[in-house]
Short mmCIF file of the C-alpha atoms (twelve columns), coordinates in Angstrom:
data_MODEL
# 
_entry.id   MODEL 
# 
loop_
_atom_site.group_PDB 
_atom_site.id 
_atom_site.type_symbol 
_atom_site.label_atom_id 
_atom_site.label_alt_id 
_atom_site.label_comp_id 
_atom_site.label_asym_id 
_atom_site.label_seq_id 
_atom_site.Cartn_x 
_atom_site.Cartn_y 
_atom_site.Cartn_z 
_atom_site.pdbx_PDB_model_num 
ATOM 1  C CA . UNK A 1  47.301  73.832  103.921 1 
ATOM 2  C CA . UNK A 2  46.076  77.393  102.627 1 
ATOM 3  C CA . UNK A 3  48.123  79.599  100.732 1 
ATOM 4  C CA . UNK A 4  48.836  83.107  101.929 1 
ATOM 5  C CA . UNK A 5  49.050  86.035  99.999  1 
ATOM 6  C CA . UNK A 6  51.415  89.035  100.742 1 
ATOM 7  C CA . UNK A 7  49.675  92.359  100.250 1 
ATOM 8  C CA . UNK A 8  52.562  95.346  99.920  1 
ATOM 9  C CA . UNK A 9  51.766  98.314  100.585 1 
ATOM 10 C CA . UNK A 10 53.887  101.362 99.948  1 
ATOM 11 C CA . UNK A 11 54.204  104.612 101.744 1 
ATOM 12 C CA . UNK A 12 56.518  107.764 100.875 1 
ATOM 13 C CA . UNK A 13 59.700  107.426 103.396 1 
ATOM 14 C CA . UNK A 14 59.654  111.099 105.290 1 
ATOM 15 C CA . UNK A 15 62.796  110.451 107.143 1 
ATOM 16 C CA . UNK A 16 65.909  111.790 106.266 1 
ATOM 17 C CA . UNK A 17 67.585  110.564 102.780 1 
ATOM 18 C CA . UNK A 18 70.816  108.014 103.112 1 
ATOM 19 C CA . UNK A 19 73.182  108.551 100.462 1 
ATOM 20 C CA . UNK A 20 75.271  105.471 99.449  1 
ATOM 21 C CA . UNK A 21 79.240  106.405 98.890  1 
ATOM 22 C CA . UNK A 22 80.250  104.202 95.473  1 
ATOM 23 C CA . UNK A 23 83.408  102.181 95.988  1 
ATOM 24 C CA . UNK A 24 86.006  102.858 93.472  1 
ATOM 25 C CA . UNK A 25 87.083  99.859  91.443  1 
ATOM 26 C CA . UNK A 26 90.655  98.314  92.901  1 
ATOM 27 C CA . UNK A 27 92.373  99.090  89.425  1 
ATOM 28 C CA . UNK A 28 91.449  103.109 89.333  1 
ATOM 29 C CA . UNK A 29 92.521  102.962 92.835  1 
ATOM 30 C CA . UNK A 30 96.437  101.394 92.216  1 
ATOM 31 C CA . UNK A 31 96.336  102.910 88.945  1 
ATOM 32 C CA . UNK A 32 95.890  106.760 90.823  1 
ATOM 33 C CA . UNK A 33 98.264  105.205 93.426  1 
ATOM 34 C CA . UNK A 34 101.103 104.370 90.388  1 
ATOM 35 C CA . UNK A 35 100.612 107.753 88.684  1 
ATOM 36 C CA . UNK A 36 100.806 109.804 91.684  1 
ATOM 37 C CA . UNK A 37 103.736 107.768 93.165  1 
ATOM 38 C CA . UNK A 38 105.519 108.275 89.293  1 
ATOM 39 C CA . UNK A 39 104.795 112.226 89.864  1 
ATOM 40 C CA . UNK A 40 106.283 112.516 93.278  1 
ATOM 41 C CA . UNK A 41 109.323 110.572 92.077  1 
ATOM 42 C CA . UNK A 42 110.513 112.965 89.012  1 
ATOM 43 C CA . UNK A 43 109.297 115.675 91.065  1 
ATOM 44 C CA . UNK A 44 112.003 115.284 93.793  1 
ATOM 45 C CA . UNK A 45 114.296 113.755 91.639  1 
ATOM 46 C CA . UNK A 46 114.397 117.207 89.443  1 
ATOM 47 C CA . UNK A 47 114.719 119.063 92.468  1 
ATOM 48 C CA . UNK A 48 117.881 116.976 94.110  1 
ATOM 49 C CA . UNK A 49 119.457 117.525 90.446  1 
ATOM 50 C CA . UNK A 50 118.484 120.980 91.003  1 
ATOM 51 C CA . UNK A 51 120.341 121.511 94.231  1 
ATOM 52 C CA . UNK A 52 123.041 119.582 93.150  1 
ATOM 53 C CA . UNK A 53 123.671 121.487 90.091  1 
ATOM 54 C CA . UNK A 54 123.583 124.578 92.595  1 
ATOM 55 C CA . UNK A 55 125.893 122.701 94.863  1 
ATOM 56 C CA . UNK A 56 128.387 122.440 91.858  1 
ATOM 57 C CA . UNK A 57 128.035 126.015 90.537  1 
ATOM 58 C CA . UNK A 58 128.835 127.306 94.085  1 
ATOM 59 C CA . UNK A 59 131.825 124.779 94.456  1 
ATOM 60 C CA . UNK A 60 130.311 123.294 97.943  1 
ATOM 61 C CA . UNK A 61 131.369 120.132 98.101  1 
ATOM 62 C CA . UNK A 62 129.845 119.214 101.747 1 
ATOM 63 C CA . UNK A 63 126.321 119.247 100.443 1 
ATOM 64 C CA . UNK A 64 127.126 118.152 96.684  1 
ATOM 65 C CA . UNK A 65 128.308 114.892 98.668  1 
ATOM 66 C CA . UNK A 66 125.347 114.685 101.029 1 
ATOM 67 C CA . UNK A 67 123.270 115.406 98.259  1 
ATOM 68 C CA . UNK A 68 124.987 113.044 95.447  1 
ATOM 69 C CA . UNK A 69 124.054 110.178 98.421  1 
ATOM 70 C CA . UNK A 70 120.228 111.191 98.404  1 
ATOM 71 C CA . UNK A 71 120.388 111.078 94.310  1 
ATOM 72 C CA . UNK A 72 122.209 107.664 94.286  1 
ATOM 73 C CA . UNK A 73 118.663 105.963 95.473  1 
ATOM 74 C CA . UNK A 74 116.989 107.981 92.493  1 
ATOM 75 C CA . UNK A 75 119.525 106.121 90.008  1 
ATOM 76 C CA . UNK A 76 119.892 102.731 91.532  1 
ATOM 77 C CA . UNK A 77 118.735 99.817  89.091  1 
ATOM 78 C CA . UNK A 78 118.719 96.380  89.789  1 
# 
């Protein structure tokens, strides 16, 4: 049986280029996930205690109770 021999030969692609997006690594992704989940948390939270300071300086005590319920899920530990 002969052997056969490959000859390459190369010519300059003129088509248009394909870029290749890079997957990001599953760890930067849940750890940009955690962070930005951590800022929205203390974000909100600040504001409730915000508007429930303002609820308490203006002696309203229909939205200092329907805002103390929001709040209770920011406190809640198990």
């Amino acid at each position: 049986m002969k052997k056969e021999k490959l000859v390459y030969r190369f010519y300059r692609y003129d088509g248009e280029v394909l870029y290749a997006r890079r997957e990001l690594p599953f760890e930067i992704k849940l750890t940009s996930q955690l962070i930005l989940d951590e800022i929205c948390f203390n974000w909100n939270k600040k504001k409730l205690e915000s508007e429930l300071n303002h609820a308490i300086d203006t002696n309203s005590k229909e939205a200092f109770l329907r805002l103390s319920e929001l709040y209770r899920n920011y406190i809640w530990e198990s």
